[in-house]
Residue, then its C-alpha position, 0 to 999 in steps of 0.5 A: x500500500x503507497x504511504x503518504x507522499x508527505x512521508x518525513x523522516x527524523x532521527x530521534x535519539x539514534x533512531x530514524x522514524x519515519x512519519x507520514x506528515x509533518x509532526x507537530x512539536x507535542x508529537x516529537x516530544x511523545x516520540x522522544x520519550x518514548x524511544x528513549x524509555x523503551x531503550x532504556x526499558x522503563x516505562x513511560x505515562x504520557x498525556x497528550x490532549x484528545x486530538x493531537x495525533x498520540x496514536x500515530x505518535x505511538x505506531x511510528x515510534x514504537x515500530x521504528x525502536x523495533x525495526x531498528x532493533x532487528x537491524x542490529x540484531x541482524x549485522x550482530x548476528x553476522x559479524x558474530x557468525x562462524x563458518x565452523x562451530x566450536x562445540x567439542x561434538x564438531x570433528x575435522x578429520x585430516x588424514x593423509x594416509x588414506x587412499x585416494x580412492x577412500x571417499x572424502x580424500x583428495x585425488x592427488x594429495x589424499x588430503x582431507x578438510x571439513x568445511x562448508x560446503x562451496x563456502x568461497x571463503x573456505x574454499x579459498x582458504x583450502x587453495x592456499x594449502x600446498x600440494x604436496x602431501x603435508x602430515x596431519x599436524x600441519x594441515x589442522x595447524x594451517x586450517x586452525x590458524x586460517x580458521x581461527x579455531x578455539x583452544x578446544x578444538x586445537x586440543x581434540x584428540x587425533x580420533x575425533x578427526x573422521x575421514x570422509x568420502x572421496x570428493x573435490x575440494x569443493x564437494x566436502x562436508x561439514x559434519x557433526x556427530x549428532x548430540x554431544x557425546x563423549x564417544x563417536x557414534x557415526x550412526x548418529x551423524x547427521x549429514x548435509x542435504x541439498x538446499x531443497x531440504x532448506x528451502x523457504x516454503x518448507x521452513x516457513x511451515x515448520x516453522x509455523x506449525x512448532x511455534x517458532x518466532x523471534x529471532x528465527x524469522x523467515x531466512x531472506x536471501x543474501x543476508x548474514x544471519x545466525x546459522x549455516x550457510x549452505x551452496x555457494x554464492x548464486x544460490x539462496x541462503x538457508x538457516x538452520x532452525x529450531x525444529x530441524x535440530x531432531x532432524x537427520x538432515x541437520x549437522x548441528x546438534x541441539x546444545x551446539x544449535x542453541x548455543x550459536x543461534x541464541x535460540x535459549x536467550x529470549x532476550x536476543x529476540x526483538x522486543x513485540x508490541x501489544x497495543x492495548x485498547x479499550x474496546x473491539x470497536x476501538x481496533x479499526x482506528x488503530x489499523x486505519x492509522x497504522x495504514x498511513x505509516x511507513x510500517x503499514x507491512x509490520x507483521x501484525x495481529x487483531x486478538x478478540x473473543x469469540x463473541x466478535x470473531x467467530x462466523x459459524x452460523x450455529x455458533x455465532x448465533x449461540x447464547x453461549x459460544x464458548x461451549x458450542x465451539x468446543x463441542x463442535x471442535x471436539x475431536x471425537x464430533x470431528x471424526x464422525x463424518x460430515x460433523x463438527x466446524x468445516x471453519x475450524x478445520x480450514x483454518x490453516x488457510x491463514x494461519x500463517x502471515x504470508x498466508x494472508x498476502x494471498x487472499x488480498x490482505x497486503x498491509x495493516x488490516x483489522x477484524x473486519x479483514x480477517x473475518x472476511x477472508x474467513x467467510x470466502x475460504x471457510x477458515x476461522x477467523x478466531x483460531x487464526x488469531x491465535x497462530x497469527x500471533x505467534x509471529x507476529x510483530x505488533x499484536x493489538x488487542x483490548x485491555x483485559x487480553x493483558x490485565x486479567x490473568x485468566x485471559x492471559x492465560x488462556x489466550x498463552x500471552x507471554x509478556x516477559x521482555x515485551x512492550x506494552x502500550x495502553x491507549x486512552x488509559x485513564x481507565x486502567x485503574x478500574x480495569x485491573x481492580x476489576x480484573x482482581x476481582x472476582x463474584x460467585x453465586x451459590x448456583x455457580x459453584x453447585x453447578x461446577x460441582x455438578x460437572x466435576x462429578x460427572x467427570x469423577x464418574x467418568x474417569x473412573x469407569x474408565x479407569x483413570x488415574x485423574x479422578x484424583x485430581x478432580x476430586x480436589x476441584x470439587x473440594x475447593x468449590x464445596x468450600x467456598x459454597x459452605x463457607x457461604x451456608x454458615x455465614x448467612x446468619x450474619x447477614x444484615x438488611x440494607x434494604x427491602x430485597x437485600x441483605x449483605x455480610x461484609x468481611x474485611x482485616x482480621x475478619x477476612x484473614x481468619x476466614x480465608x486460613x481457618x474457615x476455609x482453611x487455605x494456605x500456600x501449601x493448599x493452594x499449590x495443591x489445588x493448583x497441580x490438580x487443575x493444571x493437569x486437569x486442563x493438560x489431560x482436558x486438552x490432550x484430545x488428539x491422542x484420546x478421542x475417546x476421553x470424556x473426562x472433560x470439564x466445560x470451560x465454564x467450571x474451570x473458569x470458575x476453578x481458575x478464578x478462585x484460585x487467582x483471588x486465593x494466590x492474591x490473598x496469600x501474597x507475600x505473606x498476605x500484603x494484599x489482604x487488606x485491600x479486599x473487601x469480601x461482602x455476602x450478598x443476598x438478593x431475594x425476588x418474588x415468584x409465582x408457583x401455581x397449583x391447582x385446588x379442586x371444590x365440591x362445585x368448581x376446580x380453581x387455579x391458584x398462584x401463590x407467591x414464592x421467595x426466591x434467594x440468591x447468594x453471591x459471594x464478592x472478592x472485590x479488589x480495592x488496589x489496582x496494583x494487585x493486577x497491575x503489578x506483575x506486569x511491570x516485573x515482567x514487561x521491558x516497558x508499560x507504556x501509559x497514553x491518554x489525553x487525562x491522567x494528570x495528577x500524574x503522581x497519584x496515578x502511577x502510585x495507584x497502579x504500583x509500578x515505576x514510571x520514570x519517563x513522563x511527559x505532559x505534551x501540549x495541544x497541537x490547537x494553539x491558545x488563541x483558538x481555545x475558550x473555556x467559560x462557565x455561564x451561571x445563568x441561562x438565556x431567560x435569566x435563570x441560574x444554572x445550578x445542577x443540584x439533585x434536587x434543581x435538576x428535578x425542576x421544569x424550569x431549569x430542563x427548559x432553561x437548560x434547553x434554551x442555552x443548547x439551542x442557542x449555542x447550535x445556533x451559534x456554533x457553525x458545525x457540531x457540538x458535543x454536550x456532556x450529561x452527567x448521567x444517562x437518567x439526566x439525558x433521558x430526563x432532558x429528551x423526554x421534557x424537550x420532546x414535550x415541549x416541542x424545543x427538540x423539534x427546534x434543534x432537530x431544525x438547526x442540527x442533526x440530533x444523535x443521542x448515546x443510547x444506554x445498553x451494551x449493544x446499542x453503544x458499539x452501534x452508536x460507535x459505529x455512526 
């Protein structure tokens, strides 16, 4: 996709950036901090005015530190490369006893050399070597001092030397005998194959299927990476890659392998991005913007629930998706013929980045993109996501994907190293006290034991080991679900269809280690059990048979206990003062009917029945709780939004670090703003937005009149702020009444916030 004409480059802080307009001063700032924070791996709270171009700011800084972050990984990886590894399993053979005819000698000389195969440097190293017959000092010597070899190689034994198959200087071989071992083992060594064993396709797919990424990305023809170089000059470099190292067809072993390409040290791979925002709807801005950008082709992913990716028709119709996709996909439903999700099984189709090109996606796409390539291929957006993610570069995704760790878990997002940018977060605060947080009804947790039972039944008849295991689960819930039943005669009416029992202190700590009697020791019991509950739940290839399962409604609910529980315990239970555990007991009216039969007539009669609901809150008072361990783990927590300031109390709630801080300047210059308050409205009556004026006529109707006085004024659009959605709707019905919308309707075009979940993102698609 052609990026802007006006595409400007600047080096900011030894990094070129380039930007698709001119910036303006606040947006060079953002940028400055920015790459410096990354660089230094600190994280950054920035604050730049609704409007300023921030989100762009972010995209063009970010992807540029990471672009230039794989340049020098790249030149390092190739000034540090090596023709000959140094591991004590590498051996060179030089053998000059050996008959011409013996393979892997000399013709004339019966001198024999290991190498890369037709590397030209080492090739004409082997030219400069006389030709009379040397002794096998002096050929390693000369290979030792042209090679540079380590003293550990200079120190092997003669026997390590193994002789090879007769062939030109330019056919030898480069071999290792296959995993380090003390003694020789020619059955074991693997041997170079020709470069069609090694070419991109074959890599790019192992590669994808085994999870591969980092610093192993798709090898590019003619430049140095970390890895074997193999044919000679015209023809494609190949790397050797992560999964090959079982391969037979590999010459390194896997210690030697690891050690040369750094595949151990994540910290050699390049940092990834995850773009954090607020909603789904928020995604398509994010990839509009990066579409202007130089970095448009940045391999990148779109992370989202079921809820807005999956285009089954059943399931997406579903009331509860999660459950029938994983019926669906289940192995056994997919064996039968004609059964399970025709999108689930083409999903290969683009589960890859490259795979993407093909179907027309050619630069910066969002959900929508995917969803559509999905339908006309009949693959599945939302486990694309999922295998997309594995190599990609920026991965954009809401604020919960990272802050609940439930989510994290499933999702696998692992964020040690990595850069976290948060857009608009001045609601992070509430997102991760909400994230720690936890409710549970009584039905909840009878219903989870419901399923862990079935599957203790089951796993027996079959004779597994894991009912054990299942066992534990139900225990934990039954505990919870006691704890529950015992206390409510401590509950207290606070009002006519509620009542509450609130725990907090010493009160919540002898609840959590005596009534429910948790300790460390406990919880790592209950955790083991449920990690290799989930292992065997998801171990279906190999038992398609296996019904032991738990739906993922009962280990959701297993798994967030567990988290508020480890909250609690946390370093010896700091954390446990900044929850508030509250029983809540809410209670409604139902009719239950029955049928009383006279000596004259039979009578239907409704009688009134009481129904309760017990739900049990863990509600988290600290948003460091969950944010925390984000910043222990991350290289940078970057934190934008056009609010944040106070920023000390800001940063202090969350509990993490940020030195870097920036409050940036509207790009809008002074003269052209003004702020005002006006204490009285057009008809002389004061403005005074108490409860108690509000319910006034006289101040709705004069609250109007100020309205339509400024549409008449004001030449374009006017936004207006109500405090509530109960004042909007009080305001609208009184000026529909008394005919003042119909007036503004006259001089601008109406559109109110409608309240509900739903119609919010249809209003946010106007």
């Amino acid at each position: 996709m052609p990026t802007s004409s006006t595409q400007t480059d600047y080096t900011i802080s030894g990094v070129k950036v380039s930007f698709p307009y001119k910036a303006y001063p606040g947006q060079l700032s953002m940028m400055n901090k920015l790459i410096r924070g990354i660089t230094a791996g600190e994280n950054c709270l920035i604050e730049s005015p609704t409007g300023s171009g921030k989100s762009l700011a972010l995209l063009c800084a970010c992807l540029a530190w990471q672009k230039s972050q794989r340049e020098k990984s790249e030149t390092a990886e190739k000034a540090a490369y090596k023709d000959v590894c140094d591991c004590k399993c590498h051996s060179i053979k030089a053998n000059t006893e050996v008959p011409s005819s013996v393979p892997g000698t000399s013709a004339k000389t019966g001198d024999k050399m290991v190498q890369l195969e037709s590397n030209p440097p080492i090739k004409s190293m082997l030219d400069e070597i006389p030709s009379k017959s040397p002794s096998k000092t002096e050929v390693s010597n000369d290979l030792e001092s042209k090679l540079s070899l380590p003293t550990s190689i200079k120190q092997m034994n003669d026997d390590d030397f193994v002789s090879k198959p007769s062939a030109s200087k330019s056919d030898v071989d480069f071999v290792w005998k296959g995993p380090c071992k003390a003694q020789d083992d020619t059955n074991s060594s693997y041997h170079l194959q020709d470069d069609n064993d090694f070419q991109s396709n074959q890599y790019d797919n192992q590669l994808r299927n085994k999870g591969g990424r980092g610093t192993f990305a798709k090898p590019r023809p003619n430049k140095g990476r970390k890895g074997i170089v193999y044919g000679d000059g015209d023809r494609d470099m190949a790397v050797a890659t992560p999964m090959d190292i079982t391969e037979p067809s590999l010459p390194w072993c896997k210690d030697c392998f690891l050690q040369h390409t750094g595949a151990a040290k994540s910290s050699q791979s390049v940092p990834r991005i995850f773009y954090c925002t607020r909603t789904h709807k928020q995604v398509s801005q994010i990839s509009k913007e990066l579409r202007k950008t130089q970095y448009h082709d940045a391999r990148m992913c779109v992370l989202s629930s079921r809820e807005h990716s999956c285009i089954h028709p059943e399931v997406s119709s579903n009331s509860n998706k999660n459950e029938r996709c994983k019926e669906l996909i289940d192995p056994r439903v997919r064996q039968q013929e004609g059964a399970g999700c025709a999108f689930y099984q083409g999903v290969t189709k683009i589960k890859h980045q490259n795979q993407l090109y093909q179907y027309g996606i050619r630069t910066a796409w969002d959900l929508e993109d995917l969803i559509k390539v999905g339908k006309r291929i009949v693959a599945c957006p939302y486990f694309a996501q999922r295998d997309l993610m594995k190599d990609a570069d920026l991965i954009i995704c809401p604020y919960n994907y990272i802050i609940d760790p439930k989510i994290r878990s499933s999702m696998d997002l692992h964020l040690e190293d990595q850069i976290i940018i948060f857009d608009e977060g001045h609601n992070l605060e509430d997102a991760a006290r909400e994230a720690a947080s936890l409710a549970v009804t009584v039905d909840e947790l009878e219903e989870a034991m419901s399923d862990i039972d079935k599957a203790v039944v089951a796993s027996k008849q079959l004779g597994n080991a894991s009912s054990h295991n299942f066992s534990l689960l139900r225990t934990l819930c039954f505990s919870f679900k006691n704890f529950m039943k015992k206390n409510e005669n401590l509950l207290k009416k606070i009002s006519y269809d509620q009542s509450s029992y609130v725990l907090q202190g010493n009160q919540l700590s002898q609840a959590i280690y005596r009534d429910l009697g948790f300790t460390t020791e406990v919880r790592n019991l209950y955790q083991a059990a449920l990690a290799k509950v989930v292992e065997s739940s998801y171990d279906s290839e190999e038992n398609a048979d296996y019904v032991c399962r738990l739906k993922s409604v009962t280990l959701s609910l297993v798994e967030g206990l567990l988290i508020i529980i480890s909250n609690l315990l946390r370093n010896n239970s700091k954390y446990m003062d900044d929850y508030r555990v509250a029983m809540i007991r809410s209670t409604r009216q139902t009719t239950k009917g029955g049928i009383t039969s006279g000596p004259w007539l039979t009578s239907r009669r409704k009688s009134q029945v009481t129904v309760y609901n017990d739900t049990l809150h863990f509600w988290c008072m600290n948003p460091a709780v969950a944010f925390i361990d984000l910043g222990s783990q991350t290289r940078s927590v970057i934190l934008t939004s056009g609010t944040l300031a106070p920023m000390h109390s800001f940063a202090s709630e969350l509990g993490v670090a940020f030195p870097v801080r920036l409050e940036a300047n509207h790009v809008v210059a002074d003269h052209q703003i003004l702020v005002g308050t006006l204490g009285v409205g057009p008809r002389g009556n004061e403005l005074v937005a108490t409860f108690a004026n509000t319910e006034a006529l006289t101040f709705q109707d004069e609250v109007g009149q100020l309205l339509l006085s400024v549409c008449r004024t004001v030449p374009k659009g006017v936004l207006c702020f109500l405090p509530s959605y109960k004042m909007l709707s009080k305001l609208s019905d009184r000026w529909q009444m008394t005919g003042l919308w119909r007036r503004l309707t006259q001089v601008k075009v109406l559109m109110t916030e409608p309240h509900g979940l739903g119609s919010r993102e249809e209003f946010a698609d106007l």
